[in-house]
C-alpha positions in Angstrom: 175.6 335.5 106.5 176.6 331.7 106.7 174.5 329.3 105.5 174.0 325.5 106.5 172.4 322.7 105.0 169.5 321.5 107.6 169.8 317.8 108.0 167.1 315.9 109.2 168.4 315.8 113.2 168.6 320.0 113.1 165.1 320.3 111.8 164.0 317.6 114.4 166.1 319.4 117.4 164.7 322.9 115.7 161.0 321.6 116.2 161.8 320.2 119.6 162.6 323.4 120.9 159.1 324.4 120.5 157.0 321.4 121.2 155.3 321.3 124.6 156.3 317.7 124.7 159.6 317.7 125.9 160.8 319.1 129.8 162.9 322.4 130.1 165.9 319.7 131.0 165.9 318.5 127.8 164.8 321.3 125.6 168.3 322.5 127.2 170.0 319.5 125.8 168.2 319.9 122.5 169.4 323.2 122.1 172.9 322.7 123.4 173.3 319.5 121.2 172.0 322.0 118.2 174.2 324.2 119.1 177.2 321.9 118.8 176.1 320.6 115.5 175.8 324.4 113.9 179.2 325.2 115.2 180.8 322.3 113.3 178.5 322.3 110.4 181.0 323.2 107.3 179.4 326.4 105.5 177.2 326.2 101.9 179.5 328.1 99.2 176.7 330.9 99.7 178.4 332.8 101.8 177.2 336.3 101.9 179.7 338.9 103.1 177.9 342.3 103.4 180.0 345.7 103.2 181.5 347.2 106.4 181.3 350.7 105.1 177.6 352.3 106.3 176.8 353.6 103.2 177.4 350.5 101.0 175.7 348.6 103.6 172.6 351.1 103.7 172.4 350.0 99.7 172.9 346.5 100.0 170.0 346.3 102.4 168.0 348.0 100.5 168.1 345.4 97.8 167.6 343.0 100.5 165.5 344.1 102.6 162.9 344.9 100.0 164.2 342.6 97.3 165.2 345.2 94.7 166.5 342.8 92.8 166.1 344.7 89.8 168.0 347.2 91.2 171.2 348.4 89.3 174.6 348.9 90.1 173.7 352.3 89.0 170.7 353.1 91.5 172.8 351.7 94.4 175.7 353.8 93.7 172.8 356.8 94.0 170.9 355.3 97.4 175.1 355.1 98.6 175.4 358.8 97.6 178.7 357.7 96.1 179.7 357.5 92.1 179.3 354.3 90.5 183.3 353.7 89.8 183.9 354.9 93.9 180.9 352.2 94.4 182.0 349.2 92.6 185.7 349.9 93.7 184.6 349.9 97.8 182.2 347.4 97.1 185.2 345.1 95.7 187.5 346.0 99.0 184.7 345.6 101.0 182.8 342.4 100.4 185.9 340.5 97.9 182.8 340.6 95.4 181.5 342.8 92.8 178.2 344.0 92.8 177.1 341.7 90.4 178.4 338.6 91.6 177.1 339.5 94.8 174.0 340.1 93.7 173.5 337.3 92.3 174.9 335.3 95.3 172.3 337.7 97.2 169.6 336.1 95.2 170.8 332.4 95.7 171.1 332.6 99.5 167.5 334.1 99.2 166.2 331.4 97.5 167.2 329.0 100.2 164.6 329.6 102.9 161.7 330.1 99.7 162.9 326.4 98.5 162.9 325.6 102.2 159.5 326.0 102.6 158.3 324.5 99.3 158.2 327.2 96.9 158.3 325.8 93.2 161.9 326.4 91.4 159.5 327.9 88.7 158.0 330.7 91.1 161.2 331.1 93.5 163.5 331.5 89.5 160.7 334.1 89.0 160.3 335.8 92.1 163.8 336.3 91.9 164.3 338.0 88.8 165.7 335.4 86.9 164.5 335.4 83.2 163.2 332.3 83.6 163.6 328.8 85.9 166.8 327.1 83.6 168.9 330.6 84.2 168.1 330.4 88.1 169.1 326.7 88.1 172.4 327.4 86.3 173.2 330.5 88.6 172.4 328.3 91.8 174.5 325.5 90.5 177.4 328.0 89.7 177.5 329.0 93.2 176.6 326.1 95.6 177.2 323.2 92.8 173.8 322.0 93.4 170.4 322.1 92.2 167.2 323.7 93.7 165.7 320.6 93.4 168.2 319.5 96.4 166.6 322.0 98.8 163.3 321.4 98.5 161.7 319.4 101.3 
C-alpha cells in the first residue's frame, strides 16, 4: 500500500470524474492528467508493505480487514498456524518490519482515510486502539512526522 497526500487539484480531478458536468473528452483528460500526477506524487512515510508468504498474509488481513487491532502477536502467530518465534522471524524477512511496528504503521495508514473524511483525532485515536488521542498523535507523528490535525479536511 502507498499512500499520497491529496492536494486540492487530485480531489478536484477525483470529483470531476464523477460529475455529469463535464464531456467523456475531458473526463479522459481529467483522468489521464490524475493519472500523471499519482505517478509522480512522492510517497507518505506510511508505507505499508504486506507479507508475501500466504499464511502471514491470511493474518495480516485479518487484523485489517476486521481491525483486530487488539490483536496480539501471539493470536496472529495462531490464525498463521505458525509459532510465534517462526512468525515474528518471517514477518521480519517478509515485510522489513516487525509485527509491532507494522502494526502500528497499520493503524496510521488506517487512520488516513477516517481523518479524510472528518473523523475527530479524539474518535479515530480511540477507534484505533490507542489509549488515548496524545499517544495516537505521537505514534502518527513518529511515522509520517506530521499531525492528524494536518489531514483533516
Amino acid at each position: 500500500m502507498h499512500v499520497i497526500t491529496a492536494t486540492a487539484l487530485v480531489k478536484e480531478l477525483i470529483a470531476g470524474l464523477f460529475c455529469d458536468d463535464y464531456s467523456k473528452p475531458s473526463q479522459r483528460k481529467m483522468a489521464l492528467l490524475l493519472l500523471e500526477i499519482l505517478s509522480e506524487a512522492p510517497p507518505l512515510a506510511a508505507e505499508l508493505p504486506m507479507p508475501h508468504d500466504e499464511r502471514l498474509a491470511c493474518a495480516a488481513r485479518e487484523l485489517l480487514v476486521n481491525h483486530r487491532w487488539e490483536a496480539s502477536l501471539s493470536d496472529l502467530a495462531y490464525i498463521a498456524t505458525m509459532s510465534e518465534r517462526t512468525f515474528s522471524r518471517l514477518f521480519i524477512k517478509d515485510t522489513g518490519f516487525s509485527f509491532r511496528t507494522w502494526k502500528q504503521r497499520a493503524r496510521i495508514c488506517a487512520s488516513l482515510d477516517l481523518l479524510a473524511n472528518g473523523i475527530s483525532i479524539k474518535q479515530v485515536a480511540y477507534q484505533l486502539g490507542f489509549s488515548c488521542p496524545a499517544a495516537f498523535t505521537a505514534a502518527f507523528r513518529a511515522i509520517l512526522d506530521s499531525t492528524p490535525r494536518d489531514f483533516l479536511p
